[in-house]
N, C-alpha and C positions, 0 to 999 in steps of 0.2 A: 703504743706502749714503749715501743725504741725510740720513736720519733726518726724512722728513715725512711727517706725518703721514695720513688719510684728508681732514679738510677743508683744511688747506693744500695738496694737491693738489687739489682741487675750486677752492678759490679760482685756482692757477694758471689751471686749466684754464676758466675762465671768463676771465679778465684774456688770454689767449692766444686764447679764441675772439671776444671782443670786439676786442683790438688788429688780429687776424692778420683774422681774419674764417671765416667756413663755408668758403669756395672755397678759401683757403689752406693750411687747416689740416692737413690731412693732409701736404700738402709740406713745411708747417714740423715735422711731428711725424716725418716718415721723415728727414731730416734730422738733426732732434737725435738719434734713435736710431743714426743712421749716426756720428758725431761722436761720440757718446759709446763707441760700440763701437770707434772708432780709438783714442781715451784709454783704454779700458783695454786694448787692444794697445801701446798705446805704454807705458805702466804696467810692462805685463807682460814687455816688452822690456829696459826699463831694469832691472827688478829681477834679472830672467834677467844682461844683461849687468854689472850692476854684480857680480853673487854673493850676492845679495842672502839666498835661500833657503840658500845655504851658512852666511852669519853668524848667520844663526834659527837652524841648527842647532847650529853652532857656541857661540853662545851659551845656547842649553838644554843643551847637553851642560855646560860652564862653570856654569851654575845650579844643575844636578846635582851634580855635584863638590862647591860650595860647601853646599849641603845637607846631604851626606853626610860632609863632616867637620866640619860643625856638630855633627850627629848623634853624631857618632865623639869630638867634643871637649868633649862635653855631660858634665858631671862632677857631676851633683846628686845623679842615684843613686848613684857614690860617694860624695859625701858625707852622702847621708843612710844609708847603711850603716856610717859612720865613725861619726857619731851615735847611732845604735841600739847601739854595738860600745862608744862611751866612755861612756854612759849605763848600759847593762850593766856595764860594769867599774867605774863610780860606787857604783853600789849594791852590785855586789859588795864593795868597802873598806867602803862603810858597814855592812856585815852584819859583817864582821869587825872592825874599830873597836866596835862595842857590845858583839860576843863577847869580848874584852878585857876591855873593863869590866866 
């Protein structure tokens, strides 16, 4: 969630048992665990109440879509079967332009 590390939490946790002290420490550490389990209730709240998981969906569905008529308006292999088709019919003139001759 913080992205830290094993020793940037060792260092916390030193700077916290020095600041706070041995006696405290536990009070201060049920605390932040309490605070922090409210923020991600409250978090959780807000994204429930704004529709939040509606718009994710909403929006990958949208992502989808554009995708797939990506996909759908992708036109190389026609035109590399256009290419293979005028190239063929290249050589075929030029087979008949020599027979002439």
């Amino acid at each position: 969630m913080f992205n830290i590390g094993f020793a940037e939490l060792l260092l916390v946790l030193v700077i916290a048992y020095v600041i706070v002290g041995p006696r405290d420490l536990p009070k201060v550490a049920r605390w932040l665990a309490r605070m922090v389990k409210r923020m991600r209730q409250l978090i959780k709240e807000v994204k429930e109440e704004i529709g939040w998981n509606e718009l994710m969906d909403e929006t990958q569905d949208v992502r989808r879509d554009i995708d797939q008529t990506l996909k759908e308006a992708d036109v190389t292999q026609d035109l590399r079967d256009a290419r293979k088709e005028l190239n063929k019919n290249l050589g075929e003139a030029k087979k008949e332009t020599f027979k002439k001759d």
